[in-house]
N, C-alpha and C positions, 0 to 999 in steps of 0.2 A: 260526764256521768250524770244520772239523772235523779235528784233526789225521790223520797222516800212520797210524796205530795203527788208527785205526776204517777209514776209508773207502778206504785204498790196499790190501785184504784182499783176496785172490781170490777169496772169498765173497760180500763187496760185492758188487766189480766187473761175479761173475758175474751174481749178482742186476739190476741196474740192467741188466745187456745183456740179461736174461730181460725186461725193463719194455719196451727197446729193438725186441725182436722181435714184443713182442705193443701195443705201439703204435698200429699202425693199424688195428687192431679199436675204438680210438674213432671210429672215420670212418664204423665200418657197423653196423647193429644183429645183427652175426653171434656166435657161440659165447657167448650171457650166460648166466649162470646168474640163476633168480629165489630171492630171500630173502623172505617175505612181501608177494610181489606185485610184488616191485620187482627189475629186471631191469641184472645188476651186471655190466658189462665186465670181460673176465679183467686188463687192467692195472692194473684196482684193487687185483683179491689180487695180483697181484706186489707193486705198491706198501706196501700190508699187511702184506709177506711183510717188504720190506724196514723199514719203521719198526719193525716187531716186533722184529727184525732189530738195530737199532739202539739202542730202549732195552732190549734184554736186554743189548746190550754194553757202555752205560753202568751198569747195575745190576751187572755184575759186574765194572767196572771195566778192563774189555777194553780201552775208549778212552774219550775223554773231546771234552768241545763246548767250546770255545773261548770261552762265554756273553760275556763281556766284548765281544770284535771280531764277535759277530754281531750282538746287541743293539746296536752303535754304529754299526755299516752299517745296519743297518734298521729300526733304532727308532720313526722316520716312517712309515714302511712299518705296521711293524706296529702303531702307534696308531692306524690308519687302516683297516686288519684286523679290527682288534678292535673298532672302531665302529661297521664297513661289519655285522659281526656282530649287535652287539648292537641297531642301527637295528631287522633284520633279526625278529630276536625282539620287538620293541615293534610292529614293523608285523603280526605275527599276531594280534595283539590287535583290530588295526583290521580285520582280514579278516572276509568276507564268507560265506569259505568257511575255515574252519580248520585242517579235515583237511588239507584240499591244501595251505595254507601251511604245514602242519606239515611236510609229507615236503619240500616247497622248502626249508625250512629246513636241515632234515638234509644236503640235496643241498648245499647254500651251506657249512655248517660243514664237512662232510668235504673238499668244494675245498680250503678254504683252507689245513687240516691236511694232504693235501698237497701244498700249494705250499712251504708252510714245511720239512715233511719232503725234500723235494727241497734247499732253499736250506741246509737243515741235515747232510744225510747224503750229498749228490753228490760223488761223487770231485772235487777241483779239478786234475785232469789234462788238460793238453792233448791228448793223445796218445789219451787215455781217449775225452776228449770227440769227435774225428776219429769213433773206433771206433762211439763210441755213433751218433751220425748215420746212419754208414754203412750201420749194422745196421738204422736206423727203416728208409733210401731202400729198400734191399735186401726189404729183408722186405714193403715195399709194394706191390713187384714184382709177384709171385705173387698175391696179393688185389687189384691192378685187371686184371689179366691173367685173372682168375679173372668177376670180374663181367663184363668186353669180352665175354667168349665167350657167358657166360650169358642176357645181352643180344641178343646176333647169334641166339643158338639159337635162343629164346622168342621176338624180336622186341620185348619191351619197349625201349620207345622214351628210358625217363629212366634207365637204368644203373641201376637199384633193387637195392635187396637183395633185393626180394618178390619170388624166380621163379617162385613160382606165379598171381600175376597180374599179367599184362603192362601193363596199366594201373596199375598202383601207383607209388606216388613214392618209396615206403617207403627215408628213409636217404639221401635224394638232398641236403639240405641239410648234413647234416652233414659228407657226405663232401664237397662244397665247401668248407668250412670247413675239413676237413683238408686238402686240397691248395691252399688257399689260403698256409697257412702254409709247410708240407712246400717249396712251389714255389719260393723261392728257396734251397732247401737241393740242390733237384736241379739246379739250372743252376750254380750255384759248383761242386759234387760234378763236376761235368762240365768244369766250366772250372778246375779248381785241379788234376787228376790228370794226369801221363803217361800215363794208359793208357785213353787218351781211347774206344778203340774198346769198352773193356768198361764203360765208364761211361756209354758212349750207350745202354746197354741201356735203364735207371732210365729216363731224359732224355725217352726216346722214349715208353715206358710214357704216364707223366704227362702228357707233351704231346698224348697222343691222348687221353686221359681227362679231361683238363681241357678240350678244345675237344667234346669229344664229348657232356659231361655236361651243356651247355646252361645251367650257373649263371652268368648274369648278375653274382652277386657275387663268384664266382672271378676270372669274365672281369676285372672290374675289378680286383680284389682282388692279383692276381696281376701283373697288368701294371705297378698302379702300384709292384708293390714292384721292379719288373724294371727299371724308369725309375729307381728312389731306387739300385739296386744298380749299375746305370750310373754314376750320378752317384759314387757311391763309388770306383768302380774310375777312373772321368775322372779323379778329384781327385789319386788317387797316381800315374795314366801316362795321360795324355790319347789314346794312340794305342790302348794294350790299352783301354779306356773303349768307345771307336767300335767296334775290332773285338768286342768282346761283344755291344754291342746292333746289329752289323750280321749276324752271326755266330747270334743268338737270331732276331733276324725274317727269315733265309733259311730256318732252319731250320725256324720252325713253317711257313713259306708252304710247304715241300716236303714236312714232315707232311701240312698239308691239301689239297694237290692229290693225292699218294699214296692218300692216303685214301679221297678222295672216289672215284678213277679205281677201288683194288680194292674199294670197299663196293658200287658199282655195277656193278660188273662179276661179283663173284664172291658175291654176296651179294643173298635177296630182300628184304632189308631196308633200302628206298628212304631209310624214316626218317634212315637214318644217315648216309644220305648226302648227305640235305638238311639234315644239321646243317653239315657243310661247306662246301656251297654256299650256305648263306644269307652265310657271311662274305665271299663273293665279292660276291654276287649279292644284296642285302638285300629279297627281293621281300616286299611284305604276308602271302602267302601263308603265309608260311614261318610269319609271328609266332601265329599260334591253333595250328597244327601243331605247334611248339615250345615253346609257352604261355610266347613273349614276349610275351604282351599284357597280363600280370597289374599291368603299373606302377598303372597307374589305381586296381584295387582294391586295391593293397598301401599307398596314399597315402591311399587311405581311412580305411583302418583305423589308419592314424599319426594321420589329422585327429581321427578317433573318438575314440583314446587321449587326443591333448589335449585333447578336449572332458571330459572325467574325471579330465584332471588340473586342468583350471582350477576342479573344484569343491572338490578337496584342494589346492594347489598346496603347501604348507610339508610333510603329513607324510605324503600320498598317500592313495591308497583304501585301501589293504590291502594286502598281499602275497596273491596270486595272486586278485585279487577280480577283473579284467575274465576275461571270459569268451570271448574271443575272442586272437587270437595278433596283435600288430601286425607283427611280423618284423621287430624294430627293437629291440633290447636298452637302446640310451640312453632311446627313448623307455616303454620299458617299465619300467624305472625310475624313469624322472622320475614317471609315472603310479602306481603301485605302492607307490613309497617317495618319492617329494616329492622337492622341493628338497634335502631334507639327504639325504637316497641318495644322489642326482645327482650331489651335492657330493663327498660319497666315495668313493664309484667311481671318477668323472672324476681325484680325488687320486691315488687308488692307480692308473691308468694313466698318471697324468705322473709319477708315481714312477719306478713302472717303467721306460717309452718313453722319461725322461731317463737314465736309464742307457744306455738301450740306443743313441739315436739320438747323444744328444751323447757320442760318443765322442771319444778327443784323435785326432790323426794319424794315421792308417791306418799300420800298417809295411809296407813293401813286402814283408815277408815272410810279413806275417798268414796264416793258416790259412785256408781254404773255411768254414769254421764261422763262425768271426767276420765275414767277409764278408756270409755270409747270414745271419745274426741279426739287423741291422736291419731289411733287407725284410722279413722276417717279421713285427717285430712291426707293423709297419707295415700290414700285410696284415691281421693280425690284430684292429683297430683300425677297418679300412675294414668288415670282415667285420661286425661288429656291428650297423653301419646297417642289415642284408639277413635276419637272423636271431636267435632270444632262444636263447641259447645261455650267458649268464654264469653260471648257475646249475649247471651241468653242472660236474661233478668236474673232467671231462679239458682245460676251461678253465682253470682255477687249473694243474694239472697245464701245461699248455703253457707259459705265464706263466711258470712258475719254471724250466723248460728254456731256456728264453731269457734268461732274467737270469741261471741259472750260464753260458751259453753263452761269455758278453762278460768273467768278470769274470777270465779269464788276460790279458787286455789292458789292463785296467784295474788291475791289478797283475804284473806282467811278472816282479818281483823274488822276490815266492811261489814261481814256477811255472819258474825259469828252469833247472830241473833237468831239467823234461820238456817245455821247450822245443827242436821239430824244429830241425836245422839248415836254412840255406838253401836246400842240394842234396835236403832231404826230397821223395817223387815227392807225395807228398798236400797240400804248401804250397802257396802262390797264387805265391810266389817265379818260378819259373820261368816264367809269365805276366803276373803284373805285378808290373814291377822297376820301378827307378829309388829315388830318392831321397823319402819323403814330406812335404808342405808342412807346417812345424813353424806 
């Protein structure tokens, strides 16, 4: 942990909300710059900006790391780090293809570094942590509101980043991926503020973008974390509970008749509006049009992957040796790095997911932040089934936003300084009260 010297600096702070606003440029392959061919999201160099940041402030003594209490929080964690690593380096050896296991490599080691960077240099501020959120939801605004339009002009039918070809997909997974997570952070951010009508700006954004973008693994991804965040809110006020999940499914039913009534009306872009209508109406039709019909061959290519893992099962083929994409991250591991990957990966997300999920008692006063950090990871978890995404920086990056998210509740005694009051308008307080079950 990092004392109070380094990371409560208004240089930090500023910094991480610079990380905050350019966030959701992991969700689209927009503004990258390339370094020897390889094509680097700007929240990288923020991230960059800040570790740099960071040990120049312990080399000159600026602040200092707490080594003992973070090493003893996460010792597990990061022998499992360090393994999932070094597997990683043994299995390019077994590669088929090297080069490319090489830059997979690079991609997996810079993850990790910083997820640690994150778990080592994030403000442990309540108050901080609200802001930070805010600024991701906010700043998301403008970039799907930016693609809606782009979409409707061109008529591309999958929300792409490609607007020069309307047929491209170009970015459409990812950005599932981001609003899979992001999605329980916009419906608490809605439901934990008074100022409910500027909050439904976000709310609304997302909800049309997530029904609109046609991912299957959002659809699910999102829902079930929208059920587990139910179940959270039931457990500390059984009444607020019902009214959130009665209050989230009026809501999107009135997004998607809205929708549907102005995409067809004011718009020739029938497409869009038979993404709507399929949720009503689920005709055949709809499924080639909307290329829900790929389960078949994306089951394929899961069977194909085992068939390749059963001829390695303990140490795998290789890193990055099949040549084809299963869209399935567990199994693409299992296949790639064997059994003992499997093994550590699967570790280091029951690491993690028990911190996040086995939380103690809800306090009736909890924040929107900590409310939606289990649905998240939760989402994040389901996501992996539907896409190979573990290798990506902005994976590890999401990962350790979620474990600082939870850990002002899991030590209350830290943080009781920049613990809101009750009457805070940004607590879940005013929403859901009562007493929680010890």
């Amino acid at each position: 942990m990092v004392n109070a010297t380094l990371t409560d600096s208004k240089l930090f702070k500023i910094l991480w909300l610079g990380l905050a606003v350019t966030l959701p440029l992991f969700g689209v392959p927009l503004f990258r710059y390339k370094i020897s061919a390889v094509e680097i999201p700007i929240p990288i160099y923020v991230l960059g900006a800040i570790t740099a940041v960071g040990i120049l402030s312990l080399l000159m003594r600026i602040g200092r790391i707490r080594k003992t209490s973070l090493v003893i929080k996460y010792r597990g964690l990061g022998v499992l780090c360090l393994l999932f690593f070094v597997w990683h380096l043994t299995s390019v050896l077994l590669s088929t293809r090297p080069h490319i296991a090489l830059t997979e490599l690079v991609k997996v080691g810079t993850g990790l570094v910083w997820f640690w960077a994150i778990l080592a240099l994030f403000p442990r501020d309540e108050r901080f942590l609200k802001r930070f959120w805010s600024v991701v939801l906010w700043s998301s605004v403008p970039l799907l509101m930016y693609l809606i339009v782009e979409s409707l002009l061109t008529g591309n039918p999958f929300l792409s980043t490609d607007v020069e070809d309307v047929t491209a997909k170009l970015g459409t997974n990812q950005l599932g991926f981001y609003l899979s997570i992001l999605g329980p952070y916009f419906l608490f951010y809605f439901w934990g503020t008074r100022e409910k009508l500027r909050a439904l700006i976000p709310l609304l954004v997302f909800l049309f973008v997530w029904v609109y973008i046609a991912i299957r693994a959002a659809w699910l991804s999102v829902t079930v974390a929208s059920l587990y965040s139910f179940l959270l809110v039931w457990r500390v006020n059984r009444r607020q509970g019902v009214k959130l999940l009665g209050g989230l499914a009026v809501s999107v039913t009135l997004l998607i008749g809205g929708s549907m009534w102005f995409l067809s009306s004011y718009t020739e872009h029938t497409l869009a509006a038979d993404k709507f209508a399929w949720l009503f109406a689920a005709d055949p039709q709809y499924y080639t049009t909307l290329e829900l019909n790929t389960s078949e061959d994306r089951w394929g290519k899961v069977m194909r992957a085992w068939n390749d893992f059963t001829e390695s099962p303990i140490v795998g083929v290789g890193l990055r040796t099949m040549v084809f994409d299963p869209h399935n991250d567990y199994m693409r591991i299992l296949t790639e790095l064997g059994v003992v990957g499997e093994v550590l990966f699967l570790g280091i997300l029951a690491f993690i997911c028990g911190r996040l999920l086995l939380l103690p008692a809800i306090r009736a006063s909890a924040n929107w932040v900590l409310l939606a950090t289990p649905g998240a990871a939760i989402a994040l978890v389901i996501s992996l089934n539907f896409l190979t995404t573990y290798s990506a920086p902005h994976f590890w990056v999401f990962l350790g936003l979620l474990i600082v998210a939870i850990e002002a509740e899991r030590e209350p005694g830290t943080y009781q300084r920049n613990a809101p009051s009750a009457s805070s308008k940004d607590s879940i307080h005013p929403v859901v009260c009562g007493t929680a079950h010890q």
